[in-house]
PAKOLLUM-366769 format. One record per residue (C-alpha): residue in three letters; z negated, x, y. Coordinates in steps of 0.001 Angstrom, whole numbers, plus 524288, in hexadecimal, padded with zeros to 5 digits. Layout:
BEGIN
ALAZXY/...
***
This chain:
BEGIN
UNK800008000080000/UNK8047A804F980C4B/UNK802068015D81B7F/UNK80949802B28276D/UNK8010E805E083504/UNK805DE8037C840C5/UNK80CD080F268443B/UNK813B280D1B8380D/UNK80E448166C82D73/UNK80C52812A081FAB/UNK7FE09816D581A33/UNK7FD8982043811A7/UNK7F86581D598020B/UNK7EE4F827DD802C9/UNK7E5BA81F2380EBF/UNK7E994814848073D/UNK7E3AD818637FA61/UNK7D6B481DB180078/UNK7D43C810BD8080C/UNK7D5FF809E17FAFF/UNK7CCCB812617F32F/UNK7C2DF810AE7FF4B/UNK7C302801817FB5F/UNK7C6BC8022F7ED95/UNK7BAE980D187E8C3/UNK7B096805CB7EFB4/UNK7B6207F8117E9C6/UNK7B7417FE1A7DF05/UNK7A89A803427DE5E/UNK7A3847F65B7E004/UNK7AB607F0497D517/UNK7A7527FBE77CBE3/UNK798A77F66F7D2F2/UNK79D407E8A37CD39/UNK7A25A7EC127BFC5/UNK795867F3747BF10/UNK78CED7E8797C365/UNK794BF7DE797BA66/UNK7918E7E8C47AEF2/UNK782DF7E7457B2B7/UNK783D07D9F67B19E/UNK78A167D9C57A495/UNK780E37E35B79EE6/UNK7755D7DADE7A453/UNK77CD57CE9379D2B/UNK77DC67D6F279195/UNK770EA7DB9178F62/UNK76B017CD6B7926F/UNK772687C6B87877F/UNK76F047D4D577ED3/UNK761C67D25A782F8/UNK760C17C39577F0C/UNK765DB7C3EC77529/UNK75E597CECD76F2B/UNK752077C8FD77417/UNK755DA7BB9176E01/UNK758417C35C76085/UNK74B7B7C9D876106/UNK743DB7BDE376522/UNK7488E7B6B6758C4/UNK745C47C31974FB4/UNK738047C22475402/UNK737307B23D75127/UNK73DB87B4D674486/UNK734587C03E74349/UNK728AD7B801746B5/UNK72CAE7ABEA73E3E/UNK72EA37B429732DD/UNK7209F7BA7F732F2/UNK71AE57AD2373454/UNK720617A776729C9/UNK71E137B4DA7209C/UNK710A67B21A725E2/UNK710917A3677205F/UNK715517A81D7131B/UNK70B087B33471295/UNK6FEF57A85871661/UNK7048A79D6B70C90/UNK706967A76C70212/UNK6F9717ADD270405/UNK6F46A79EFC70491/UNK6F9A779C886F6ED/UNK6F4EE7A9E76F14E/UNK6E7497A53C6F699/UNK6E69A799916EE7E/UNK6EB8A7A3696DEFB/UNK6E0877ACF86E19C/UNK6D9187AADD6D74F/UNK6E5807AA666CF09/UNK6EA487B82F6D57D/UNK6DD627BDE96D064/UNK6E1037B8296C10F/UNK6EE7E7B9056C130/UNK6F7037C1A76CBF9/UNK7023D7BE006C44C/UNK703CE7AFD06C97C/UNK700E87B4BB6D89D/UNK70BF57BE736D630/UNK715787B5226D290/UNK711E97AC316DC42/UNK7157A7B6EE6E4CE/UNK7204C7B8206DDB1/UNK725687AC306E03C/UNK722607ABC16EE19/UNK72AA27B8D86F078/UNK736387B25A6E8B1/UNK737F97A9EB6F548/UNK735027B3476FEB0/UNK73E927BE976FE93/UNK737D47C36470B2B/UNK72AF97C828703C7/UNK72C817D50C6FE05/UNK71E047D57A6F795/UNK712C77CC1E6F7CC/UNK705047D1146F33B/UNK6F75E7CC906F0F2/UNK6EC9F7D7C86F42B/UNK6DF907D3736F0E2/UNK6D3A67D5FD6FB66/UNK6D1BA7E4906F94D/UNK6E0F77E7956F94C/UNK6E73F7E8F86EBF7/UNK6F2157E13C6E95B/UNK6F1877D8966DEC3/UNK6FFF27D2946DE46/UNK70D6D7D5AA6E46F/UNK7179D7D1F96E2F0/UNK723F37D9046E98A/UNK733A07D5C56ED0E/UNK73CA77E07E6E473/UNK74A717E16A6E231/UNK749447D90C6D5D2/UNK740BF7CE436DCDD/UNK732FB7CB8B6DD13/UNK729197D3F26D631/UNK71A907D6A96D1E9/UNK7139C7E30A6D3B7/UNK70DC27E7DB6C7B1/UNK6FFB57E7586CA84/UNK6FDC57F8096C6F0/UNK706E77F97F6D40B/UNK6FEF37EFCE6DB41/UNK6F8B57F83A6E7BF/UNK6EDBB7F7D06EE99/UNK6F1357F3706FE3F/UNK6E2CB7F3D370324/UNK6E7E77FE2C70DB8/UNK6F3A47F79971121/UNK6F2A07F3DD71F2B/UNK6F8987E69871AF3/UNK6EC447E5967111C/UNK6E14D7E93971AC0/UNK6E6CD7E0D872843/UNK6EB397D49B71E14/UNK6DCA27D3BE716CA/UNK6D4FD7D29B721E4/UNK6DD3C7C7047275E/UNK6D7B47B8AD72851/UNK6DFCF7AEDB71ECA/UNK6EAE47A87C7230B/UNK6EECD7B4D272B58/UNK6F7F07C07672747/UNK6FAAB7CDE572A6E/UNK7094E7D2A772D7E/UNK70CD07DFE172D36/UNK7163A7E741733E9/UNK7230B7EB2C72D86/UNK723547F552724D7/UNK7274E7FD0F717A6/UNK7200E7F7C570C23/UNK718288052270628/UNK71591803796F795/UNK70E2980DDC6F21F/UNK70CA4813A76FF4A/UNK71C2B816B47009E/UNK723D080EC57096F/UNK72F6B80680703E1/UNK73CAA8061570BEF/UNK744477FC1470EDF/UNK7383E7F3C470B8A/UNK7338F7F02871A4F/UNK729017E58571979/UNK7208A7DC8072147/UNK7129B7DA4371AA4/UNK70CAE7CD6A71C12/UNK6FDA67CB6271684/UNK6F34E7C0577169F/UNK6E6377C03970F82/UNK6E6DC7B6CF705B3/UNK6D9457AF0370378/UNK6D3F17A87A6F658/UNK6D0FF799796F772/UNK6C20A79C216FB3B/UNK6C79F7A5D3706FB/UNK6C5B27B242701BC/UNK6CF207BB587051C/UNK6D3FF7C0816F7FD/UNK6DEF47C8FC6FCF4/UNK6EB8C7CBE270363/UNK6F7FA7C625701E8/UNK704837D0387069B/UNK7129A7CC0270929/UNK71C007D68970CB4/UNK727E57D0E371190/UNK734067D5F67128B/UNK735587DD43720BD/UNK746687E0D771FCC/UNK748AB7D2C971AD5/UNK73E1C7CCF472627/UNK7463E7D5B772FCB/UNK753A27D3D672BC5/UNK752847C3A072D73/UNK74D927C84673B25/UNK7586B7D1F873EB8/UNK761987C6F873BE4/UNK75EF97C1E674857/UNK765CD7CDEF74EC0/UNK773097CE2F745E1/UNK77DA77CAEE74C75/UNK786797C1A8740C2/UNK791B77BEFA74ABE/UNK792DE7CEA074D20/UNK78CB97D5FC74119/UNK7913B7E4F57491E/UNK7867F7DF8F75466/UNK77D667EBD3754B7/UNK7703E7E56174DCE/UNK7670F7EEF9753B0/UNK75A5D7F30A74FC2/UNK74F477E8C474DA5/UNK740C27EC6674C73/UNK735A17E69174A0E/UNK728857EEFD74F91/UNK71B9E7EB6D748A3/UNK70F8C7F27874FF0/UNK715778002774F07/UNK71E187FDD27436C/UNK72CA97FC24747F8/UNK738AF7F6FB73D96/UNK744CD7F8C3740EE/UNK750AF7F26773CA5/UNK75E0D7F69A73E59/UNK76C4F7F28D737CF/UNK7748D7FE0573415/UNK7837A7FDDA734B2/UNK784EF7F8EA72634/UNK77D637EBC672BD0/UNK76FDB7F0B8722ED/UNK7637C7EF5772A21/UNK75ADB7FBB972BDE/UNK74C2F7FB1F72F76/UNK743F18071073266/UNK73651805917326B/UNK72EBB80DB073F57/UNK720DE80F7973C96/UNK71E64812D274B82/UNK7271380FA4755E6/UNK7279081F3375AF2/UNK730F181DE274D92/UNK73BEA818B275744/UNK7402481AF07654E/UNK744FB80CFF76622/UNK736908089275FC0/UNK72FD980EFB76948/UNK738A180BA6774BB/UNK7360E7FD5D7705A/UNK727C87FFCC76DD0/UNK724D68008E77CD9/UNK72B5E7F36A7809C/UNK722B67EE217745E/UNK7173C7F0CC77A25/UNK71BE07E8DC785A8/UNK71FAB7DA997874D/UNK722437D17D77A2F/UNK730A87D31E77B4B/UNK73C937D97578318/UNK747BB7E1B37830F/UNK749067F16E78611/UNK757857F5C0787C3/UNK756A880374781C3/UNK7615680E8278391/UNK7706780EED77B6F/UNK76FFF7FEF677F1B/UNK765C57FBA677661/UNK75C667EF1C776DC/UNK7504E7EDC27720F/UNK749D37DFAB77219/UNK73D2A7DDEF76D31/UNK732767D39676C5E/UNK724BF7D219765F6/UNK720737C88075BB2/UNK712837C42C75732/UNK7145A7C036749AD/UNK70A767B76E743BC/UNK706737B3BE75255/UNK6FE977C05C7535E/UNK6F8767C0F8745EC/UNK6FF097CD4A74261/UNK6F79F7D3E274BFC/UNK703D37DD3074EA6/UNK70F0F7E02B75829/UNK71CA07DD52753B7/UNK729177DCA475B97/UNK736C37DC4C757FA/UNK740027E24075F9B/UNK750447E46275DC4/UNK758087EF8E764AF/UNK766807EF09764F5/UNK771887F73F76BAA/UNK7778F7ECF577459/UNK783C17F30D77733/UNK783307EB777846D/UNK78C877F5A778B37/UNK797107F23778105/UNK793D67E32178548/UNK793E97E53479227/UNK7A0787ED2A79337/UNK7A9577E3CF78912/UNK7A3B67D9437944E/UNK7A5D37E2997A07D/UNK7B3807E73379A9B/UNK7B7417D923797B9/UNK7B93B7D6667A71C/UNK7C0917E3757A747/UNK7CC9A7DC947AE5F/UNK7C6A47D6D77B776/UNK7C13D7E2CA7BB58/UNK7CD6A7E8947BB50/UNK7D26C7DCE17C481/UNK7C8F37E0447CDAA/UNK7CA2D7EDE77CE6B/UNK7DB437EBFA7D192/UNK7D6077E0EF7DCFC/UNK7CDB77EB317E1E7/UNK7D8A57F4227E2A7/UNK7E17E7EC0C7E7CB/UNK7D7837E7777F236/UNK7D4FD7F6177F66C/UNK7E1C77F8A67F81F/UNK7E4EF7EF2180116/UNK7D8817EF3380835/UNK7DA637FDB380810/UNK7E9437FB4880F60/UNK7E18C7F31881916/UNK7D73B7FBA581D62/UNK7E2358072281DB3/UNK7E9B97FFF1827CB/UNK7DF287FA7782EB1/UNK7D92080819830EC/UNK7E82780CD783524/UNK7E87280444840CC/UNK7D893807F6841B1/UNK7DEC68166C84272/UNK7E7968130084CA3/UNK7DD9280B4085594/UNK7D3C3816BC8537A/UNK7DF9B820558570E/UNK7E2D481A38864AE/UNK7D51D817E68678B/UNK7D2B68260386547/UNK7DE1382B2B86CCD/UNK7DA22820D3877E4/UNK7CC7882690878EF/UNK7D2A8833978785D/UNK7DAE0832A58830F/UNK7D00A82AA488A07/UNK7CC0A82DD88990A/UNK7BCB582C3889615/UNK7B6EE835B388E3A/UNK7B2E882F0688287/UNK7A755833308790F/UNK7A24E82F6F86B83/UNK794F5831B9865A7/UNK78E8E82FCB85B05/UNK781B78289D857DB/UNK77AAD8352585B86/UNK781838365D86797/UNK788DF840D086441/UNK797BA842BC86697/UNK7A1B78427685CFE/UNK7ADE883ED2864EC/UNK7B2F9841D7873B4/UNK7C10183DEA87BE8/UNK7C9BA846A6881BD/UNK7C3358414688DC7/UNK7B60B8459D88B75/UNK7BAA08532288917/UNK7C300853F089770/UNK7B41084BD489E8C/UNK7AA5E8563B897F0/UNK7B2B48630E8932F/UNK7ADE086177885AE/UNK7B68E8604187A7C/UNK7B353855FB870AA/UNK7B0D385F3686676/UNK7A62A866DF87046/UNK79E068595986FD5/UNK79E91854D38643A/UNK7905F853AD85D4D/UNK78A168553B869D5/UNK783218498087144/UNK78ACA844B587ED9/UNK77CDD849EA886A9/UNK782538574088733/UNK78985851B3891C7/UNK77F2A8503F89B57/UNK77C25856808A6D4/UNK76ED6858448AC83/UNK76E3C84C758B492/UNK770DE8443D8A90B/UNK76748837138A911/UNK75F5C8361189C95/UNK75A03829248A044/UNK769238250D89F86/UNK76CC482A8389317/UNK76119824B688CC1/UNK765238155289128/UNK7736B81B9188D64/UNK76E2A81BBC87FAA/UNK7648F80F1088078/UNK77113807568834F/UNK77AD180C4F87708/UNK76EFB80A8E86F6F/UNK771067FB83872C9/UNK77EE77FBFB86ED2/UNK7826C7FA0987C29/UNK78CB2803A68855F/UNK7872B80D0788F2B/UNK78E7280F0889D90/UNK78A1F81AC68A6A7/UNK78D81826B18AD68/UNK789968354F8A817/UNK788BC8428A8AE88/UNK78D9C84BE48A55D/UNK78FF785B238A4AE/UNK79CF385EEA8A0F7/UNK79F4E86A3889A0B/UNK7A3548736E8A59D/UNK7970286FAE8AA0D/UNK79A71866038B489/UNK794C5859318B5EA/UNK79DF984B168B526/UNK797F083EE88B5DD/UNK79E3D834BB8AC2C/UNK79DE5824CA8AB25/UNK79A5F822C189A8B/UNK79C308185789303/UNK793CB819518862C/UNK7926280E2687B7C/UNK78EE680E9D86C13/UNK797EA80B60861E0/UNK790DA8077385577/UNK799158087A8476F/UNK79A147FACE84095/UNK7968B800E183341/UNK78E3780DE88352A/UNK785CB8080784003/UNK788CB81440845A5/UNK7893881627853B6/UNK7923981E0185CBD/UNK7938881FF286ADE/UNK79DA881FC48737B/UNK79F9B825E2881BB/UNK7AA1E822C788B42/UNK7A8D982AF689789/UNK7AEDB82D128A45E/UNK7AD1A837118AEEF/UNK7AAB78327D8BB79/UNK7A70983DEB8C303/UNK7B0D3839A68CD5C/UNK7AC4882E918CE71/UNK79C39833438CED3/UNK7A24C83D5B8DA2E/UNK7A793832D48E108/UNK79B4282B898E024/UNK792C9836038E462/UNK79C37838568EEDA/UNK79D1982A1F8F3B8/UNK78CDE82B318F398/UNK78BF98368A8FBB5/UNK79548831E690579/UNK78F7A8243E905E0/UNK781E482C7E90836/UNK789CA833E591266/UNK78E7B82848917F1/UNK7812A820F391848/UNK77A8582DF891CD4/UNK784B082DC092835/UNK7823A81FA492A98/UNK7726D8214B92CE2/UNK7758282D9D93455/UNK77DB08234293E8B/UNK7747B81B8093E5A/UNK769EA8252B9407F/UNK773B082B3194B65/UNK7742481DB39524A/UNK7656B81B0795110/UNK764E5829CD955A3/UNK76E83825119625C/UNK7666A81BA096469/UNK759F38207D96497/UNK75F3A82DD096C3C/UNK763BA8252597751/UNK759BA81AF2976A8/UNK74B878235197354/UNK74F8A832CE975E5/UNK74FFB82F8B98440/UNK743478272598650/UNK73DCA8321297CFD/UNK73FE883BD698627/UNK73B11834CD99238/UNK72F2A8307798B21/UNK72B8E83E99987AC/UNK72FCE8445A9958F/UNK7258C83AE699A95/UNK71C4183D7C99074/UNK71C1E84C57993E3/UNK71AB3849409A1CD/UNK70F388409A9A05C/UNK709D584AD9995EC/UNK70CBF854809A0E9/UNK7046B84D7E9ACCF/UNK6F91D848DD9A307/UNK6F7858578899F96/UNK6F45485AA79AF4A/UNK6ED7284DFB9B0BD/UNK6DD1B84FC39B026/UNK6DB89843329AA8E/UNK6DA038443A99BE2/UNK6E40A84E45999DF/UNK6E2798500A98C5C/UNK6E2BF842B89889F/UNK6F0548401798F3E/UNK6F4D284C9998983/UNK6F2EE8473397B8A/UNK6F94B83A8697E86/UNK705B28402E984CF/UNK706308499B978D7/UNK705DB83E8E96F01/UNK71140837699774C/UNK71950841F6976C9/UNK717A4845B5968AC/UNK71C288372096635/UNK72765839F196E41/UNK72A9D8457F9679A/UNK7290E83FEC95A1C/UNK732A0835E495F40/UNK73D67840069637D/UNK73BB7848BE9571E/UNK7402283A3094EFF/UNK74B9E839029579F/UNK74E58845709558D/UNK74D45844A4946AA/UNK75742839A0946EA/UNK760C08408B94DB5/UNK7604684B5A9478D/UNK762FA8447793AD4/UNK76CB283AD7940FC/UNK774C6845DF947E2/UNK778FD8534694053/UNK782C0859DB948A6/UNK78A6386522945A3/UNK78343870C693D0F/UNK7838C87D31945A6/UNK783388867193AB2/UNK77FF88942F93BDB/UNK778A389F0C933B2/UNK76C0189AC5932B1/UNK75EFA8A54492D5C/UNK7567189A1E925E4/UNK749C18A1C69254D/UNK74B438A45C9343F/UNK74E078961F935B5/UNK741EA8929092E2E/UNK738F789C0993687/UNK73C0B89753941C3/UNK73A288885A93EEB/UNK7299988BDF93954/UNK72790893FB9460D/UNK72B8F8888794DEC/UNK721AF87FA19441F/UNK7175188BE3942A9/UNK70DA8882C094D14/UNK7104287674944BF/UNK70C5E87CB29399F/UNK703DC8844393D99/UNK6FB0E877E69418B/UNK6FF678708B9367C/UNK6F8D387CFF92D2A/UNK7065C87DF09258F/UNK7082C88A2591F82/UNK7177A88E9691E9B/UNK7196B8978C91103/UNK7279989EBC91489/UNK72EF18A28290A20/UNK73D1A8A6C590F8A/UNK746128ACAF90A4E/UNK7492D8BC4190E71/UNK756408BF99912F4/UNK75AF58B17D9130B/UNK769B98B11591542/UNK76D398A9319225E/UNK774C289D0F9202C/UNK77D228937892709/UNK776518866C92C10/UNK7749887F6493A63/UNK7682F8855E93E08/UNK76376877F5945C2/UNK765B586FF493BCB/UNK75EBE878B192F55/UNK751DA879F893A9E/UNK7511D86B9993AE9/UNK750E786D1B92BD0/UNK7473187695928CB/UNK73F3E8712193568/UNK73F088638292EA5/UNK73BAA867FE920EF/UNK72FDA86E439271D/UNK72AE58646B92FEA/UNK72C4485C7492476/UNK7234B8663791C0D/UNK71ADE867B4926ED/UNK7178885816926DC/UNK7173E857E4918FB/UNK70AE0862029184D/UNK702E9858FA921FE/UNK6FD8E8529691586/UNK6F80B85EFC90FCE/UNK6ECCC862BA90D04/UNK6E7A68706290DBC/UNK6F35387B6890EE5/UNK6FF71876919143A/UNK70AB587E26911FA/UNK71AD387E8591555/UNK722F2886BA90E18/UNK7305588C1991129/UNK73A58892D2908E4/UNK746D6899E990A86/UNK74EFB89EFF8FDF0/UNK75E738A06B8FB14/UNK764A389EAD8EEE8/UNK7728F89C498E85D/UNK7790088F858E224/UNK7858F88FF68DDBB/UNK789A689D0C8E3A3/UNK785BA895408F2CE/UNK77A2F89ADC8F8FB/UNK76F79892328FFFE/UNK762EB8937D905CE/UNK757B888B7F90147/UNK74C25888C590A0E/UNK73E87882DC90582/UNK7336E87B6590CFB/UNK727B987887903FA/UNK71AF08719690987/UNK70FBC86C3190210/UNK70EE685E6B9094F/UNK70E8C85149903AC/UNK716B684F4C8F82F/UNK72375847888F606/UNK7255583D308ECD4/UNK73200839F38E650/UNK73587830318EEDF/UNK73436839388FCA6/UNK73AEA844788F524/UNK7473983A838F413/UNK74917835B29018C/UNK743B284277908C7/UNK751408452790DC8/UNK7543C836B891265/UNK75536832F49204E/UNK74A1582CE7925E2/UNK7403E82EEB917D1/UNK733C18311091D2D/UNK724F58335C91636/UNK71ECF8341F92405/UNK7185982B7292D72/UNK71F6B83164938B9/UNK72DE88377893759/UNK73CAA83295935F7/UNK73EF38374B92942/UNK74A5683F0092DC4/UNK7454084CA392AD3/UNK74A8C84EC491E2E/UNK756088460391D2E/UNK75AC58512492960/UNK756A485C599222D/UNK75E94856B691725/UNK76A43852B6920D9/UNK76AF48613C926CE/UNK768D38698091793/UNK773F685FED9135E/UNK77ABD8627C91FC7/UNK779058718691C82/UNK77FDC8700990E70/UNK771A18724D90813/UNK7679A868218FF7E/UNK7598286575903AA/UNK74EFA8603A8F9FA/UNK7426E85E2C8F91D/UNK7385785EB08EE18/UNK7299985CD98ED64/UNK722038615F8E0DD/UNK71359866ED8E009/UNK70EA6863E68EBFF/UNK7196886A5A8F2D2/UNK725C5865DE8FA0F/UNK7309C86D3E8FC01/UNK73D7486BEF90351/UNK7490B874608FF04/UNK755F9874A890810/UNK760F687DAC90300/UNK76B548821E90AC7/UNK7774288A28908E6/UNK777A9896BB91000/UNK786A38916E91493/UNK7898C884B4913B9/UNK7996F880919110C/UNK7A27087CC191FEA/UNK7A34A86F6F9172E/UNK794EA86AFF91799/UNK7942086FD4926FC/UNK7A0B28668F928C1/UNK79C8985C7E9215A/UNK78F9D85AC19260C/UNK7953285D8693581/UNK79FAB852299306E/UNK793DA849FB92C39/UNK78B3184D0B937EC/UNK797978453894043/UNK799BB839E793911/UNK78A578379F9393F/UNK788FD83943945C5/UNK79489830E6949B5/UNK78B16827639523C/UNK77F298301B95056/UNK77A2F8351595C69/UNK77FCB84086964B5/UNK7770984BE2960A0/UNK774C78505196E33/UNK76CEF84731970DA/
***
């Protein structure tokens, strides 16, 4: 059977015949599973009908058994009834007992000797079945039997009972005769007046008893039936009866069941239940079941039990072969079946092949980089894409886990609800920022969701990625110019509110301090109360002042100007700005530790506008310490280093005032942010304004009871940050007021 794909090509034979063997051998394997089962069954059926019917056979040896004794032990009790009553003749004349005896044997072929033993155990008549029929024993050979077990257990009974022995050779003269197996039944036989006068002995004839018995296991519809082996235990004493080939029946006589492995193999289910069954190895059966012969009286244990070799597997397989055909029948359907279904699965996985084949080449040639994992997260396949986003071939990754990816700003609170989310089975959207493997950092938009197989339960993960580094530049971009823009926007505003208040308070300012000075002036050369009126003009003008130093604040933040760069000695710079505060501090106890810098290279900066910097940082550390207690300290620092090949100069003022929280540290640096009762809050935000101005970073840190501000600067800043801060500086100040006023 051939099939045609799409494209046109005829499957090969070879696919063909593997897809059928992958349906045919396990189809196959659960027929063979059937036939077997089906074989169970008829072995089972087998061995119950074997079973019953050798436990029915049994059962009605041991009735036939049981009804034989009792009527041998009827005879024995009316026969030693009617030797009872000729006592007195036995004593006179033993010739009229024996043939009385005589005549008793002559219709009962079954007795092989019948004797009279008086009380003390000599026989006094018996009478025996020969050859040539029924004979006396001359009373010279008569024996004495007063050791006999027979003798000494049938004396001692009570009349009307009797004692049965077990099967056994009859011993005359202390030799044991062949072929002469007997079964010894004895009663005491009493005179008229009660007297027990003596004992009277049957032997019957044990091959005859048990040949009428074993006809219950001959087969007369198939004579070649195996007969088996019958046996009939007595206390320890075990018979066995078996039929040789010529159709004879041989008995062997075990005087203790160690004799025989099968005797002793039934011996330990004897000593169990009443009855049952023992399958024994080579497909033999044993049944066996217990009899109590004269209800109990004999006061012995006797079973009879049959093994046979059952040749069930013979039954079983003429049965199991007779459905042969159909067997065969189903064995062509199933290969007709895998065939086709073989044919069907082959084509079906041909246009599978195809599908898979496009989808592959599609994800292949796919813009997004596209990543599988495995259920440990670890890769096993990447796109071309992937390779051209991160530089690493797909054979570099595979085996390793996607987080060698991450840079060190990666968010483990976000890979962590990553994996909470495929966990539910659901997709996960978000962005990464990954290290290539030149080292550079992308950011890329990910798509990650779990794919679970249908039959494995095995789970898989799949990646879709896209790099939007563009796009995050634009963003940042668009987010610093929108800062720019609202930056510019407060600083018009701030320039108008700085118009306004130039025009409309700078001018009253200064005519309320001119007069202020004047009257401080004539109340120092009045006599009245001098001092008095000197401390309340003082105040005034301090008020005044306080005033003018806010206006100034704003416009110096509102207005930048131009930077009037020029080479600028930072140490100098510092020195100059504590001896102008030496009185301050000096009354404020602050302590200045210097640590600058020797032979500090000069570098390029407005001079104006990195005084109002360092001057503001200080003041500001100055205010800080005012909550101290004990030693108050300001610390300044001057060092240079190297980044990047660029050299800077980094400058450091420490004090150990009030500490910052989180919160101040954040909004230091914004415009009007304020801790104090007095101030505008502009301090900072115009240190910040003029470092940024300068091309340099300013930050500040606060950490075991000290704070520390750190502004670095490079020793040469670039024409482009002087232009674009100048170009800045003019579009603020568009409507911001002129500077010189």
């Amino acid at each position: 059977m051939f099939h045609k794909s799409k494209s046109g090509n005829i499957c090969q034979p070879k696919p063909l015949c593997l897809e059928t063997l992958k349906f045919f051998i396990p189809s196959l394997l659960l027929l063979t599973i059937a036939l077997g089962i089906h074989y169970a069954v008829i072995v089972h059926e087998q061995n119950l009908l074997i079973a019953q019917e050798e436990s029915l056979k049994v059962e009605q040896t041991r009735k036939k058994l049981e009804q034989k004794i009792l009527r041998m032990q009827a005879d024995t009790l009316r026969f030693a009834e009617l030797v009872g009553h000729q006592t007195e003749k036995m004593v006179t004349n033993r010739d009229a007992i024996a043939r009385q005896f005589s005549h008793i044997m002559a219709f009962k072929p079954q007795y092989m000797q019948v004797r009279f033993l008086s009380s003390d155990g000599a026989e006094k008549v018996r009478l025996e079945r020969t050859i040539n029929g029924v004979s006396r024993q001359l009373n010279h050979l008569l024996q004495d039997k007063s050791h006999r077990r027979y003798f000494q257990e049938g004396i001692v009974l009570q009349p009307g009972t009797v004692y049965l022995s077990p099967l056994d050779l009859n011993v005359e003269w202390h030799s044991p005769q062949p072929e002469k197996l007997t079964m010894r039944m004895a009663t005491p036989v009493s005179a008229d007046n009660g007297e027990t006068v003596g004992l009277l002995v049957i032997n019957y004839d044990g091959v005859a008893l048990l040949k009428e018995l074993l006809s219950v296991f001959e087969d007369t519809q198939k004579p070649s039936t195996p007969f088996g082996t019958f046996r009939l235990v007595i206390n320890s004493v075990t018979v066995e009866f078996t039929r040789l080939d010529d159709q004879k029946i041989q008995f062997t006589l075990l005087e203790s069941e160690e004799d025989s492995s099968e005797t002793k193999l039934s011996s330990k289910r004897l000593n169990g239940p009443d009855g049952g069954q023992l399958w024994q190895p080579e497909e033999r059966l044993t049944t066996y079941s217990s009899l109590s012969p004269l209800d109990g009286i004999a006061n012995s244990s006797w079973w009879v039990s049959h093994t046979i070799v059952t040749g069930r597997i013979q039954k079983t397989s003429t049965v199991f072969f007779g459905n042969l055909p159909l067997y065969i029948a189903l064995l062509i359907i199933l290969g007709v079946v895998s065939c086709l279904q073989a044919g069907h699965r082959l084509a079906v996985r041909q246009v599978q092949d195809e599908h898979l084949h496009q989808l592959t080449h599609i994800v292949e040639l796919s813009p997004s980089a596209i990543m599988l994992t495995d259920s440990d997260a670890r890769i096993f396949y990447t796109n071309a894409a992937f390779t051209q986003l991160t530089g690493y071939q797909s054979s570099e990754v595979k085996g390793y886990t996607p987080g060698f990816l991450q840079s060190s700003t990666a968010n483990l609170e976000q890979y962590g609800k990553l994996w909470d989310t495929l966990k539910q089975g659901k997709p996960w959207h978000g962005e990464f920022h990954n290290r290539r493997k030149d080292g550079s950092l992308f950011w890329e938009a990910a798509l990650i969701f779990p794919i679970r197989h249908p039959w494995s339960r095995e789970t898989c993960y799949v990646a879709i990625k896209q790099d939007i580094s563009n796009e995050k530049a634009l963003q940042e971009k668009l987010k610093q110019e929108t800062l720019v823009r609202f930056h510019q926007e407060q600083l018009v505003k701030i320039g108008r509110m700085a118009n306004m208040i130039a025009h409309d308070l700078r001018n009253p300012l200064t005519s309320i301090k001119i007069s202020l000075q004047m009257a401080q002036r004539r109340a120092q050369n009045s006599v009245d109360q001098p001092s008095r009126h000197d401390t309340l003009w003082g105040l005034a003008l301090n008020q005044v002042e306080y005033m003018e130093r806010i206006l100034d604040d704003i416009l110096n933040y509102s207005s930048q100007g131009q930077l009037h760069v020029q080479n600028l000695d930072t140490n100098m710079l510092l020195s100059r700005i504590i001896d102008e505060m030496q009185e301050t501090l000096r009354k404020a106890g602050v302590t200045v530790n210097w640590s600058l810098a020797p032979q500090l290279p000069t570098m390029v900066a407005d001079p104006a506008r990195l005084r109002q910097v360092f001057q503001n940082l200080l003041n500001n550390a100055l205010q800080a310490t005012e909550s101290t207690r004990g030693e108050r300290f300001i610390g300044i620092e001057t060092r240079f280093g190297l980044k990047n090949e660029s050299p800077y100069l980094m400058v450091t003022i420490t004090n150990n005032g009030k500490q910052m929280d989180c919160h101040t540290k954040n909004h230091a640096f914004e415009p009007f942010f304020t801790t104090r009762a007095k101030g505008t809050g502009l301090g900072l935000a115009i240190v910040k304004k003029q470092v940024d101005r300068h091309g340099g970073q300013v930050t500040i840190d606060s950490l075991n009871g000290i704070v520390q501000v750190c502004v670095v600067l490079p020793l040469c800043p670039t024409s482009e940050i002087l232009t674009e801060s100048s170009d800045r500086s003019g579009n603020a100040l568009m409507y911001a007021v002129n500077e010189e006023l």
